[in-house]
C-alpha positions as CSV (number, residue, x, y, z in Angstrom):
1,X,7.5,15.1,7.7
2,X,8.1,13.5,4.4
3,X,11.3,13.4,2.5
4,X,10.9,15.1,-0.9
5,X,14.4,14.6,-2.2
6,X,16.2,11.1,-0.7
7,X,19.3,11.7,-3.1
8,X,19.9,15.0,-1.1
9,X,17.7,14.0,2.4
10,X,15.4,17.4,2.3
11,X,11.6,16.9,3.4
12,X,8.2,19.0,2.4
13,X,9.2,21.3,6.0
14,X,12.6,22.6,4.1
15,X,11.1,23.6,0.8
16,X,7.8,24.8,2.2
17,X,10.5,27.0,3.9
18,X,11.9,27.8,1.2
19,X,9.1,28.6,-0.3
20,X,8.1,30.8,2.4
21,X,11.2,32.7,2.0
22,X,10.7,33.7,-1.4
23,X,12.5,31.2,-3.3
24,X,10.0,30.6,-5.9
25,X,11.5,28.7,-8.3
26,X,13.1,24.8,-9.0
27,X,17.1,26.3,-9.7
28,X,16.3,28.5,-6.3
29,X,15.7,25.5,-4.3
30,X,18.4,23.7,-6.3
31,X,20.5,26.6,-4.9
32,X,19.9,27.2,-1.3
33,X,19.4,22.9,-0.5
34,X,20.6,20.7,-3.1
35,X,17.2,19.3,-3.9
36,X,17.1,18.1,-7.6
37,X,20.5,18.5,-7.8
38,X,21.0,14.5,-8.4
39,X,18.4,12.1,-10.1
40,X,16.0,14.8,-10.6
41,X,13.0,12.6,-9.6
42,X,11.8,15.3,-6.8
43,X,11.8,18.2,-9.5
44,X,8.0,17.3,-10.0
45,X,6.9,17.1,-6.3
46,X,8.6,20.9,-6.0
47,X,7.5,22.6,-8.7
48,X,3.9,21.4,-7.3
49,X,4.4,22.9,-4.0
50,X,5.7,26.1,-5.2
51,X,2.3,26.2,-7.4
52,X,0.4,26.0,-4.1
53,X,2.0,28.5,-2.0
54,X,2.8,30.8,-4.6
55,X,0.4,34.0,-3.7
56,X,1.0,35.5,-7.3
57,X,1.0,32.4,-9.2
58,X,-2.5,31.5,-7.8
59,X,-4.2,35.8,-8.0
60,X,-3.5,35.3,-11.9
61,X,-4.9,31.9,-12.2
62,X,-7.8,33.2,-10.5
63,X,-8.0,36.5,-12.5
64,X,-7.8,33.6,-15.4
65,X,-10.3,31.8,-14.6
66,X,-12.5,34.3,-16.0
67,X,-11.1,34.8,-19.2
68,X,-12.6,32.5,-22.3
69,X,-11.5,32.6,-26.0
70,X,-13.4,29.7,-28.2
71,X,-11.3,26.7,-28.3
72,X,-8.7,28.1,-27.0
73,X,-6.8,27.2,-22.9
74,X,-4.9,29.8,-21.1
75,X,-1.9,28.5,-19.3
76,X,-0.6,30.3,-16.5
77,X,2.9,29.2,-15.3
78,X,6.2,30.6,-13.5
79,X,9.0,30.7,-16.2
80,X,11.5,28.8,-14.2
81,X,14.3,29.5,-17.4
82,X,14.1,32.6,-16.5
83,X,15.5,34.9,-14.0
84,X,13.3,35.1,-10.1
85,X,11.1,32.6,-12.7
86,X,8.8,35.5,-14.5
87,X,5.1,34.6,-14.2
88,X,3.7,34.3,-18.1
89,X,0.5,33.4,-19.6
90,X,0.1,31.5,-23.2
91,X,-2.5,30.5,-25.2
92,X,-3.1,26.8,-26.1
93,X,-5.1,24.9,-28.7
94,X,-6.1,22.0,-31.3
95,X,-5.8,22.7,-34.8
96,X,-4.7,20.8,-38.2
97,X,-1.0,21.2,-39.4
98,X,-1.4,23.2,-42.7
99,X,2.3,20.8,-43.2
100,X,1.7,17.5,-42.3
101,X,-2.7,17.7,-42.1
102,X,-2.6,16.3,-38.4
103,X,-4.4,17.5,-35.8
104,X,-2.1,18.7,-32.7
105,X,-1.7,21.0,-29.8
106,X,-0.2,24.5,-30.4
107,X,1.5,27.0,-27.8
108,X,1.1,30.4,-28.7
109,X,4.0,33.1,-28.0
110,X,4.4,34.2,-23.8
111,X,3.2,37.1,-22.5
112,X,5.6,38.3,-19.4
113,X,3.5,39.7,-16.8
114,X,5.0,41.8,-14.4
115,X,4.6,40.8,-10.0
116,X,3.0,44.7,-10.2
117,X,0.4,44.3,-13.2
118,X,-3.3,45.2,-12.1
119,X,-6.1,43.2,-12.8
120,X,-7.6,44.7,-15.8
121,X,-3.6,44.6,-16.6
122,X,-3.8,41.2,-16.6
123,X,-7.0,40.5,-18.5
124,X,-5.7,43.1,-21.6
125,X,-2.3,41.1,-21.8
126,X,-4.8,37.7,-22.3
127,X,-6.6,39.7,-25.0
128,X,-3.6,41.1,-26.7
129,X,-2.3,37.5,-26.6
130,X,-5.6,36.3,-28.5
131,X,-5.5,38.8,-31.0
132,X,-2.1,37.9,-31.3
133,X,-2.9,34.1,-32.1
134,X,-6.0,35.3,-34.3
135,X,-3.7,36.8,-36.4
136,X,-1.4,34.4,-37.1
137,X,-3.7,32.3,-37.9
138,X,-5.3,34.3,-40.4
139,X,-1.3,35.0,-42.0
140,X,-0.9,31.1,-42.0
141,X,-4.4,30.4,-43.8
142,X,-5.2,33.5,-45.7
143,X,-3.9,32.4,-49.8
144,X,-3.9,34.2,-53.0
145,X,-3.4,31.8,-55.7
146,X,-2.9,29.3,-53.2
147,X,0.1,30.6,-51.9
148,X,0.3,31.9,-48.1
149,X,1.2,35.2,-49.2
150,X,1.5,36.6,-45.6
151,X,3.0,33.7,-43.8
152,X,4.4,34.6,-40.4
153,X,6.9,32.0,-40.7
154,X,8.9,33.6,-43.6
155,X,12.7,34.3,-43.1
156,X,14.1,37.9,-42.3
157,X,16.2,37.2,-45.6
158,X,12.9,36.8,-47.4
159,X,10.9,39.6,-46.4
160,X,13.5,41.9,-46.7
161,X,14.5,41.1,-50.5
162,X,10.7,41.2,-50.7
163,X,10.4,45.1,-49.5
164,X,12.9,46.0,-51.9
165,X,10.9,45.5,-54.8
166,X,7.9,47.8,-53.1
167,X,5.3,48.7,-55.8
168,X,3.3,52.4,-56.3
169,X,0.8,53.6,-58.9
170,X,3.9,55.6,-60.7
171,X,5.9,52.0,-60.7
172,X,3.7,49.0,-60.6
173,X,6.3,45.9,-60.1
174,X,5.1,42.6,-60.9
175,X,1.7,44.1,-61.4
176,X,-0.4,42.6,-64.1
């Protein structure tokens, strides 16, 4: 037996327990016995061992495992902000700032996958997801007169004071 919280005296036995009993995320534990309610030093320690005896968790990393997009890492976590801790998968990568020019690691959007998704399920949502990112990328990079004319960051505000001024054949605004 080893103690995983001292600030609240619960060992491995309790949360394995726990885990057991279907409480499959940190605030659940935090819940039913005080662990990393205090310091928060044991947070780590549990969020590992719910990782290792979470069934779901580890049939969608191994359904992942197979899954490859160039240059690209799929992470497969439990979302542990949100409610019963939703298990999502994200694409990650290296690329260049188009601000600042510095290389750095990006986090595509989640995708939510439900505790009932099938396989093949699973390997569309990672395929949506990279189509997804492929996209952006191309609205972030794509210029016309060296302006990002489709930039995915622009404001509602923006783009809706933009579609007002929609252009036809019969009334060609701002055409040259």
């Amino acid at each position: 037996m080893t103690y995983v919280c001292i600030c609240e005296d619960v060992n491995d036995s309790e949360i394995s327990r726990l885990i057991k009993e279907g409480f499959n995320t940190v605030d659940k534990i935090k819940d039913a016995s005080y662990a990393g309610t205090e310091c928060g030093a044991c947070i780590e320690v549990i969020m590992d061992m719910i990782d290792k005896n979470d069934k779901q968790l580890q049939r969608v990393r191994k359904i992942a495992e197979g899954i490859s997009y160039p240059n690209y890492r799929l992470r497969i976590e439990r979302d542990n902000a949100s409610p019963g801790g939703r298990i999502f998968l994200q694409w990650v990568f290296d690329d260049v700032c188009i601000v600042t020019g510095k290389m750095k690691e990006w986090h595509c959007r989640k995708w939510y996958l439900s505790d009932f998704m099938l396989d093949s399920e699973i390997v569309k949502t990672a395929f949506a997801g990279a189509m997804a990112s492929a996209e952006h990328q191309c609205r972030e990079k794509f210029r016309y007169n060296e302006v990002r004319l489709f930039n995915p960051h622009t404001s509602l505000k923006a783009l809706m004071e933009a579609s007002a001024r929609e252009t036809t054949r019969d009334n060609p605004v701002d055409e040259d």
